[in-house]
MOPAC internal coordinates of N, CA, C and O (Angstrom, degrees):
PM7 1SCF
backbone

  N    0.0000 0     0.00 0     0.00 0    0    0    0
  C    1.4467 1     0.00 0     0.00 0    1    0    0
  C    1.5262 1   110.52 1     0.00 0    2    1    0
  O    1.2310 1   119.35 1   136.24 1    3    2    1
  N    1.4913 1   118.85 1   -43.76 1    3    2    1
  C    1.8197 1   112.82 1   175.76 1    5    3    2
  C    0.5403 1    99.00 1   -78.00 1    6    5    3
  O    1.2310 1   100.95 1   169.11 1    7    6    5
  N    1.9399 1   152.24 1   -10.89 1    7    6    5
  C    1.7093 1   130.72 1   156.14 1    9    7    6
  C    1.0662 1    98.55 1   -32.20 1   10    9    7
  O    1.2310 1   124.14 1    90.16 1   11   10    9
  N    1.2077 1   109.65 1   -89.84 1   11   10    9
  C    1.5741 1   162.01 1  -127.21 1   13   11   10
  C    1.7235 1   107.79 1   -75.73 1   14   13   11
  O    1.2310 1   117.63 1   150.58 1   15   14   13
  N    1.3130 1   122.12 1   -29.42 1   15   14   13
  C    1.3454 1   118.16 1  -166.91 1   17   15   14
  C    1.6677 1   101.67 1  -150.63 1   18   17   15
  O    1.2310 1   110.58 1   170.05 1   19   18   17
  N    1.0222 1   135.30 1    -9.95 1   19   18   17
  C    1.4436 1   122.42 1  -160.86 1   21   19   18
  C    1.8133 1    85.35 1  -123.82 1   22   21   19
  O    1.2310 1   114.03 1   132.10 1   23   22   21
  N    1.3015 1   128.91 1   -47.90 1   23   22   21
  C    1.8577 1   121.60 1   170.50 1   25   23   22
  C    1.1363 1    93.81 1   -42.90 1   26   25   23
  O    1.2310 1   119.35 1    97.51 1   27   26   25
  N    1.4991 1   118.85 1   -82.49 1   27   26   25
  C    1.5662 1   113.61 1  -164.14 1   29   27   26
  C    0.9306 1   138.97 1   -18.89 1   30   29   27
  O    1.2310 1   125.62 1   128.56 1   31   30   29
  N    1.8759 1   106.80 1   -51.44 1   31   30   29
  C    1.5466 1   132.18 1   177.09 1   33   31   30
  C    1.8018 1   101.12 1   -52.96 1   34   33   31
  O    1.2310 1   135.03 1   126.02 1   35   34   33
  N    1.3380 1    88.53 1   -53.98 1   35   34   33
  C    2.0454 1    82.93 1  -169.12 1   37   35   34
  C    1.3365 1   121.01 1   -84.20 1   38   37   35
  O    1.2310 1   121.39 1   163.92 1   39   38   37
  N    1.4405 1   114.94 1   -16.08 1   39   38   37
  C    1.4998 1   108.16 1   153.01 1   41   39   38
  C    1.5835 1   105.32 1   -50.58 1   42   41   39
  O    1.2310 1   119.03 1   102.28 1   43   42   41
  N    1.3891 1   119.46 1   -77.72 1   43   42   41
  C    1.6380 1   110.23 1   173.46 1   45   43   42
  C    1.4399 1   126.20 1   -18.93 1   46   45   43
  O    1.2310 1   123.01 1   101.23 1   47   46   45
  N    1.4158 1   111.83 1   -78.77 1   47   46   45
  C    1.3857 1   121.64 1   162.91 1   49   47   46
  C    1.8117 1   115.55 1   -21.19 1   50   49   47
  O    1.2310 1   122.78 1   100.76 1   51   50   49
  N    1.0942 1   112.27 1   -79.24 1   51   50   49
  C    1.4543 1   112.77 1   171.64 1   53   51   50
  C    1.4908 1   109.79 1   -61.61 1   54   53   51
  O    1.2310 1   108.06 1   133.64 1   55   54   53
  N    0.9087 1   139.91 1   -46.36 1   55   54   53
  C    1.9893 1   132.91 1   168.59 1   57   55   54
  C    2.1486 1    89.82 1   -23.82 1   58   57   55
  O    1.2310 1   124.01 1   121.14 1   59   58   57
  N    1.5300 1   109.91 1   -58.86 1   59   58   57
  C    1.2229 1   111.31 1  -159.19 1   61   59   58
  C    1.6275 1   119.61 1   -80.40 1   62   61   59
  O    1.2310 1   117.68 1   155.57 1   63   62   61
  N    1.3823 1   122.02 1   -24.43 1   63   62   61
  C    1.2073 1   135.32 1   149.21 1   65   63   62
  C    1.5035 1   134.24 1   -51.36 1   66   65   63
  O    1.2310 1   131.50 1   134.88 1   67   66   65
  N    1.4641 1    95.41 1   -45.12 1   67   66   65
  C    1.6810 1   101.44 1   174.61 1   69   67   66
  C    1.6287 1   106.41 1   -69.03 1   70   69   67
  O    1.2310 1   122.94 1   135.89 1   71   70   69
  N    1.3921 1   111.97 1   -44.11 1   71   70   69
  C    1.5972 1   104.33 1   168.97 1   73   71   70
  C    1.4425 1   131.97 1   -76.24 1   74   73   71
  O    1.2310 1   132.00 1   165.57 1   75   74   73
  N    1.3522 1    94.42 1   -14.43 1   75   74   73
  C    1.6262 1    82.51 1   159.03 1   77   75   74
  C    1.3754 1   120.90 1   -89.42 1   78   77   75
  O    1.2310 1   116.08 1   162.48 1   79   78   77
  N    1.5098 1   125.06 1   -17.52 1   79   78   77
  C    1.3712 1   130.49 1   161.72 1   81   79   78
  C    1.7018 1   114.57 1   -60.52 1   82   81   79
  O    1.2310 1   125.02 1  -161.48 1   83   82   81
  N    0.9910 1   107.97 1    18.52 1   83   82   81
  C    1.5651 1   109.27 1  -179.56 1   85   83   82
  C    1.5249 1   105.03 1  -104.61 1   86   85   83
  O    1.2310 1   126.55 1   127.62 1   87   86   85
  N    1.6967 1   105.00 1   -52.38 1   87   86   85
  C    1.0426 1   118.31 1  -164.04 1   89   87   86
  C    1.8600 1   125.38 1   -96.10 1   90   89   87
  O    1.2310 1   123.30 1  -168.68 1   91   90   89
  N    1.5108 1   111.29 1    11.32 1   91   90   89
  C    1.2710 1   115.31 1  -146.63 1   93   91   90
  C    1.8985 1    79.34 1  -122.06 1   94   93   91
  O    1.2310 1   126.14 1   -41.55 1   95   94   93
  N    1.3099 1   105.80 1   138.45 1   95   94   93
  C    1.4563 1    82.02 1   174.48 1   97   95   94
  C    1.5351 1   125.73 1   -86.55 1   98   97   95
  O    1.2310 1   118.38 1    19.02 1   99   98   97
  N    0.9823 1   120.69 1  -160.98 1   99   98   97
  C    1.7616 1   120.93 1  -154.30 1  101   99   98
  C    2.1101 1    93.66 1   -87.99 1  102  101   99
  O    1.2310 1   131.33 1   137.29 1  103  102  101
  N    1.5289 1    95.74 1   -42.71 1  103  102  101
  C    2.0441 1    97.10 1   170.83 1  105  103  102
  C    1.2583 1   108.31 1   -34.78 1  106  105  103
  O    1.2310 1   120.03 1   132.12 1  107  106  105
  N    1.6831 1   117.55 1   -47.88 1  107  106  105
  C    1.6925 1   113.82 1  -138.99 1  109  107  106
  C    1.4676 1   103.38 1   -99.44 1  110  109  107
  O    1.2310 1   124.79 1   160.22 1  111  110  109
  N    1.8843 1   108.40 1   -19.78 1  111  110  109
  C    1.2433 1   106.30 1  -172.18 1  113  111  110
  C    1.4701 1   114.44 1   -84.91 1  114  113  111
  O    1.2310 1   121.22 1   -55.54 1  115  114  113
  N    1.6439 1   115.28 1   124.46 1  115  114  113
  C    1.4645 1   113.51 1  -175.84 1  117  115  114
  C    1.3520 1   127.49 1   -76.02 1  118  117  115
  O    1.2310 1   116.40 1   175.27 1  119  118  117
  N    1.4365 1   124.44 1    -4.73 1  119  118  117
  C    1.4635 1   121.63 1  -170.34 1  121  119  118
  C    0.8962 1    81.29 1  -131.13 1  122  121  119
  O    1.2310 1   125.81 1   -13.61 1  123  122  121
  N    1.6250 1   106.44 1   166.39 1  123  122  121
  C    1.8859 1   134.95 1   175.53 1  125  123  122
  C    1.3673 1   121.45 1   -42.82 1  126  125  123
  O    1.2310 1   106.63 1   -70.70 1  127  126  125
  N    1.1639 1   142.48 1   109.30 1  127  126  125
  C    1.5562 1   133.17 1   168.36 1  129  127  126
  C    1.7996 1    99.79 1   -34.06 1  130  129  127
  O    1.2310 1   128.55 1   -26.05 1  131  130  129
  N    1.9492 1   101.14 1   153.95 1  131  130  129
  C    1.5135 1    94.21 1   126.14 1  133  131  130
  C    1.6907 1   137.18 1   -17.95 1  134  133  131
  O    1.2310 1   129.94 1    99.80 1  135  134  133
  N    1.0762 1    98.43 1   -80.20 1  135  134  133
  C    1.9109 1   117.49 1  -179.32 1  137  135  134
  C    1.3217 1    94.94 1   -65.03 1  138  137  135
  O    1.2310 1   101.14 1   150.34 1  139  138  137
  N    1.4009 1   151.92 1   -29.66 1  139  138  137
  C    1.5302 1   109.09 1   176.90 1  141  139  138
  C    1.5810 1   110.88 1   -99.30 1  142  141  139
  O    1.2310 1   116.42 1  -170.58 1  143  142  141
  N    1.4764 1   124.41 1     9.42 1  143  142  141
  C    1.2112 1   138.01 1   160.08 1  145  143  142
  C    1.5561 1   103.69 1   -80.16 1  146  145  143
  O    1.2310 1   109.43 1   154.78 1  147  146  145
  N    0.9830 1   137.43 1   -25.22 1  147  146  145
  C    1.4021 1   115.70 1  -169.57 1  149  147  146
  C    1.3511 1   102.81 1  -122.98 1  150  149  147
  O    1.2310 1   112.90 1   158.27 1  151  150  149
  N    1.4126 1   131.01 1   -21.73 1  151  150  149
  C    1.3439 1   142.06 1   174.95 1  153  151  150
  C    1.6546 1   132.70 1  -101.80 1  154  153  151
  O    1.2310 1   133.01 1   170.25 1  155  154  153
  N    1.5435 1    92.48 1    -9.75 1  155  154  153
  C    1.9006 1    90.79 1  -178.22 1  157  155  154
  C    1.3086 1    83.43 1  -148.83 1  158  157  155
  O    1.2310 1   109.82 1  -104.90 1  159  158  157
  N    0.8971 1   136.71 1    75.10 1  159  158  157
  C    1.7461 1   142.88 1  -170.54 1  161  159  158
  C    1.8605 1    99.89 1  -131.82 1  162  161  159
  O    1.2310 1   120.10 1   180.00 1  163  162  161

């Protein structure tokens, strides 16, 4: 069943996060980018 139905969901989920992390600016966004997880960490 978390194959099958719960990956899927969060591939989706994140499809929609990463694009809103594009567009939201860096003030409004409350958790760590990508880039300050892998670059100022």
């Amino acid at each position: 069943m978390y194959a099958h139905e719960v990956v899927p969901a969060m591939d989706t989920l994140r499809a929609a996060v990463d694009a809103m992390e594009e567009i939201v600016a860096a003030d409004y966004w409350p958790v760590p980018t990508y880039d300050d997880i892998l670059f100022y960490v």
